[in-house]
N, C-alpha and C positions, 0 to 999 in steps of 0.2 A: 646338831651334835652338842650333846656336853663338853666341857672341856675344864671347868672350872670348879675345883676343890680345894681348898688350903690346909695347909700344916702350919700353925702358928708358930708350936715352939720353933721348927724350922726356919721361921722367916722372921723370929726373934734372937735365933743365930745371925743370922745374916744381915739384920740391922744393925748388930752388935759388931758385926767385923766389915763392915764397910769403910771405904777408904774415907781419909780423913784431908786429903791434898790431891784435887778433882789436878788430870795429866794435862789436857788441856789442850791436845797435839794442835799445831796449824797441820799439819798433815799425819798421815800412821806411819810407821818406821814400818819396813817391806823386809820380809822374810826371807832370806834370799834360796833358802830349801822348797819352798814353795817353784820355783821353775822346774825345778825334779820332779818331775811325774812321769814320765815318759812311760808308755806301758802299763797305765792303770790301770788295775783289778779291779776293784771296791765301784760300786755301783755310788750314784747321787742322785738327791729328788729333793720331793717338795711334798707336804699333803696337801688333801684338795681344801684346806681352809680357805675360805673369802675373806677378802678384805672387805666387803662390801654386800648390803642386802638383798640390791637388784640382782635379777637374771644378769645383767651384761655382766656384773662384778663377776658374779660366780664362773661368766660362760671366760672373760677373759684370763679368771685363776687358771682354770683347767687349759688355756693356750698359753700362760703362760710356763706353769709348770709342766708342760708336757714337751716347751720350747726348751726347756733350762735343766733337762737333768737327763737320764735311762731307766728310772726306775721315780714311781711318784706312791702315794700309800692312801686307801682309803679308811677313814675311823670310825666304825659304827660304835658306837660309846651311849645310846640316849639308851632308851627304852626300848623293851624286849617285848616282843607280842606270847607273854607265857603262856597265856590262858589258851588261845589260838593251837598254840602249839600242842597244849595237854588235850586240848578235846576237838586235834583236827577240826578244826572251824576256819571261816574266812578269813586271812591276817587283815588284818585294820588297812583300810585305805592311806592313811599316812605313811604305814612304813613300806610298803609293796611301793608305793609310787619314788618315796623317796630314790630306794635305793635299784626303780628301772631309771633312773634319772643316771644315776653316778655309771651303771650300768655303760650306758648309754654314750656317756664322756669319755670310754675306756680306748684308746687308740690301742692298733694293731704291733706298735713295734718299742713299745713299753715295759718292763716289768710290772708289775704290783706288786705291794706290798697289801694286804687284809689284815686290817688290824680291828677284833672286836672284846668288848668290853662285859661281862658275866657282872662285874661289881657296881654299885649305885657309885655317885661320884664324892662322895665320902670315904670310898674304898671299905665301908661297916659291912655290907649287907649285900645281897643279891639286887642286884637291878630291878627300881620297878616298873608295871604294866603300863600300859598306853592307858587304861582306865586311873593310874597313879599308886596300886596297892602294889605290895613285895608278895612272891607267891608264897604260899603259907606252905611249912615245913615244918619235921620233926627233928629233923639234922640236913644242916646246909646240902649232906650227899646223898640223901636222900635220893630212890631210885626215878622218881618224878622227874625232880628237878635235872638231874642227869641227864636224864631221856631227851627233858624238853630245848635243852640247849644244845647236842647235838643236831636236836631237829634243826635249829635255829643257824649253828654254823654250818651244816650240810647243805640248806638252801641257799644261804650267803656263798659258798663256795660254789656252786655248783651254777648260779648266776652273776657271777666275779670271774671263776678262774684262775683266780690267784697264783701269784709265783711263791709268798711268800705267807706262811699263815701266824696269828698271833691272839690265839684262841683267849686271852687273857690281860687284858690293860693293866699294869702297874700292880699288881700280884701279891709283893712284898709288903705294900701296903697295909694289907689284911690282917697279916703278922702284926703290924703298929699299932692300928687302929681297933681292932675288935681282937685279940690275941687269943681269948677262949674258941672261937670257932675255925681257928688257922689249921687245926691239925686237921679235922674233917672236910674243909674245905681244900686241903690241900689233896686228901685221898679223892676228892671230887673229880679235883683239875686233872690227875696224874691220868685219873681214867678216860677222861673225855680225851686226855690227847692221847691213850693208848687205842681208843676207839676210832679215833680220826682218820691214825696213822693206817689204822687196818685198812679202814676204806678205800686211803688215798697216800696210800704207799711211798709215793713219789714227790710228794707236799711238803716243803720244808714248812716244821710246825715249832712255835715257840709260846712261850708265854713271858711277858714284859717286865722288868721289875728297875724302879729309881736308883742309879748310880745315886741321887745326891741322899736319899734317905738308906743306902748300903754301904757304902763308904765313910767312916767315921759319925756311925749312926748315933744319934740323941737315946737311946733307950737303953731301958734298964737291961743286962745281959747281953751287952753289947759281939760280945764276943762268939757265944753261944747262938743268937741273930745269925751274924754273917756265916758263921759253920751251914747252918741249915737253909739261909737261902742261897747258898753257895755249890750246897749240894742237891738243890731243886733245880737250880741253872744248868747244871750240868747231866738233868737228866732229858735238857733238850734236843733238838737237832742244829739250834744256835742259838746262841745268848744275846738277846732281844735287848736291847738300854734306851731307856728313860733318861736324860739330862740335862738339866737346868742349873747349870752351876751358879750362875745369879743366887739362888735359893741357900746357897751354904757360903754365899758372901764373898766369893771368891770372884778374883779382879786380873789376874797377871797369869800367863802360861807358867809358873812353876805350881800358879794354883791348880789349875787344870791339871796339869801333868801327876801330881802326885793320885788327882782320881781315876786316871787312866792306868798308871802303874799298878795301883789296887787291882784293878779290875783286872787286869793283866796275871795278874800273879794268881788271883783267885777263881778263874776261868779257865777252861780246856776244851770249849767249845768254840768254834769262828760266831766272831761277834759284830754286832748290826746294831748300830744306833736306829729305832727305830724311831725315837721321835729324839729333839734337842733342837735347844736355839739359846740366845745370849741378849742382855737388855744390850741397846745402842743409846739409851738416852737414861737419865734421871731416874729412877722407880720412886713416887712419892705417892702414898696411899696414906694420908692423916688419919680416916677412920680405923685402919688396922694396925696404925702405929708402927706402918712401914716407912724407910727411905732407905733403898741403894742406890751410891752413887753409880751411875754407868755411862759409856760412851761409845763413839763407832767405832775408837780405837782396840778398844777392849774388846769388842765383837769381833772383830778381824784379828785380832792376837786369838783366841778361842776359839773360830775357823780355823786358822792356819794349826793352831796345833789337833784340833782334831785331824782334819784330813793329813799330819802327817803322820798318827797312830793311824788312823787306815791305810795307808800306806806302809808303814813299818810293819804292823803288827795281824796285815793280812784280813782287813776287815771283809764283811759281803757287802755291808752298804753303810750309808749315811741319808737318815732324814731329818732336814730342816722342816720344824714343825712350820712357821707361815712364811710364806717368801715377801709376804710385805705388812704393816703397819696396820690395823683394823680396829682406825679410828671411827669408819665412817659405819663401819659394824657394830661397831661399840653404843653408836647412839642407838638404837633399837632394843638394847639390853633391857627386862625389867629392872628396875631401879635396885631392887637388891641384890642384883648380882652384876651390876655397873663397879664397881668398888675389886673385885675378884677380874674380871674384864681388865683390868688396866693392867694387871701386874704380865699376862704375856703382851700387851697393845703394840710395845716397842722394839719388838724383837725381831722384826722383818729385815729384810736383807735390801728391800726398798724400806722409805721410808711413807709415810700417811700420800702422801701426792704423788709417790712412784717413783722418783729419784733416784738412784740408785747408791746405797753406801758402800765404803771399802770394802766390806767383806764382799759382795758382791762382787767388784773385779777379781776379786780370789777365787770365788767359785765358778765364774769364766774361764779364766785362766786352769784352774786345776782339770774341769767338765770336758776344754777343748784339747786337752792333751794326752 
């Protein structure tokens, strides 16, 4: 799975407003709202990220995460078998096997979350082939390419089953990044999840879009932005979030809370963190001319107050993107993309050896009640 794209000026924000006086806790200050849970709604998970390259890593994430939540999310985000698709032909051996694998890890008394990904990891362009080309088009909505990605999420659904569908990674993106093709790419998306729906009536269908590049966005027209992916959200069946607040430099639950309030105010759809998680140590990346300071405190103030907008604010779910540290993942990285690797490495709710941080007894504690 890909997972790795950057936004610079983004994280030239965030370098820019990092704390200047590291907290330093001997312990974290405890929340004391956090024992209120009694009667929880809101679903909690994990995705099936490895910390680690081996089978055992992998076989262990999926016991762990299937130990630790009610709901856990699979991310198909690489490559897309186009070709396959347009000229019914055999899908590529890699991705058929891959995903009888996750298939296969799927326990009986779980939710799912299906989360797949239409955009390259640049969020520019269409995803490319398992051969490595983008399929060739005259307009992104082109009735091809339409076709071929229903084919694409129909067979992924139909061997998933899915509870929760998320026909589109990080969406808004598109808008940022390549702004001329948003509009037609947009009439693309609207269709394929008006086609989904038909099939599968009963499929909660979303597509995903970044709290931290919607909320007090970097680009020109800022305002005009949020109107319109504010009113794409709301032509879902629930409002799918992306969140990394680390990314927009933020360090203390008032930071937090004002992007939940946003979100809050600008949504009327039940909302689902579909992916999110918080640095617990340092982020120091010299070739990007990254440092945010962070710590385990600040990752446990950023739990607590997400899970207590799911709770207040009636969420469906929450997913912690990795439930541990994947440092030992990390070494396997090609070299150019070791550098982009570090910036989530820290975010786990264990740490590189499995330990377990504060946030962690938070999410015990909120899971068991």
């Amino acid at each position: 799975m890909t997972r790795f794209f950057i936004f610079l000026a983004t994280f030239a924000l965030s370098a820019a407003c990092s704390k200047t006086d590291p907290v330093g806790y001997d312990s974290c200050p405890d929340n004391p709202e956090i024992g209120n849970f009694s009667g929880r709604t809101f679903k909690m998970g994990f995705t099936s990220w490895s910390y680690g390259p081996e089978l055992n890593d992998v076989t262990s994430t999926y016991d762990f995460i299937h130990a630790n939540g009610d709901i856990y999310a699979e991310h198909i985000d690489d490559k897309i078998p186009w070709q396959a698709w347009m000229d019914d032909t055999k899908l590529p051996d890699e991705f058929s096997e891959n995903i009888a694998f996750k298939v296969s890890k799927k326990p009986t008394d779980k939710d799912l979350l299906l989360s797949v990904s239409i955009l390259n990891t640049l969020r520019t362009d269409l995803q490319e082939d398992f051969d490595g080309n983008t399929p060739v088009y005259n307009s992104i909505n082109d009735r091809h390419i339409e076709n071929a990605y229903i084919k694409h999420l129909e067979y992924l659904i139909e061997q998933f089953q899915p509870d929760y569908l998320v026909l589109g990674i990080e969406v808004n993106e598109m808008w940022i990044n390549a702004n001329t093709k948003w509009a037609e790419f947009k009439e693309l998306m609207l269709n394929i999840h008006h086609r989904i729906k038909l099939t599968y009536p009963d499929l909660m269908v979303s597509q995903s879009v970044t709290l931290h590049n919607y909320y007090d966005p970097q680009v020109f027209g800022a305002e005009a932005y949020i109107e319109e992916i504010s009113e794409f959200i709301n032509q879902m069946d629930f409002a799918a979030i992306s969140f990394y607040p680390f990314f927009k430099g933020f360090h203390s639950a008032e930071d937090f809370q004002k992007a939940f309030d946003f979100l809050h105010n600008e949504v009327t759809k039940p909302i689902a963190f579909v992916e999110t998680s918080h640095i617990a140590e340092d982020l120091s990346v010299p070739s990007l001319n990254l440092y945010i300071q962070g710590d385990e405190c600040e990752q446990k103030a950023y739990l607590e107050t997400l899970l207590l907008n799911a709770r207040d604010q009636n969420y469906e779910f929450i997913i912690w993107w990795a439930h541990r540290d994947f440092d030992a993942l990390l070494e396997i990285f090609p070299e150019d993309l070791q550098d982009l690797g570090k910036i989530w490495r820290d975010t786990g709710l264990l740490d590189e050896s499995g330990t377990p941080r504060p946030a962690f007894e938070v999410w015990e504690k909120v899971l068991g009640l």
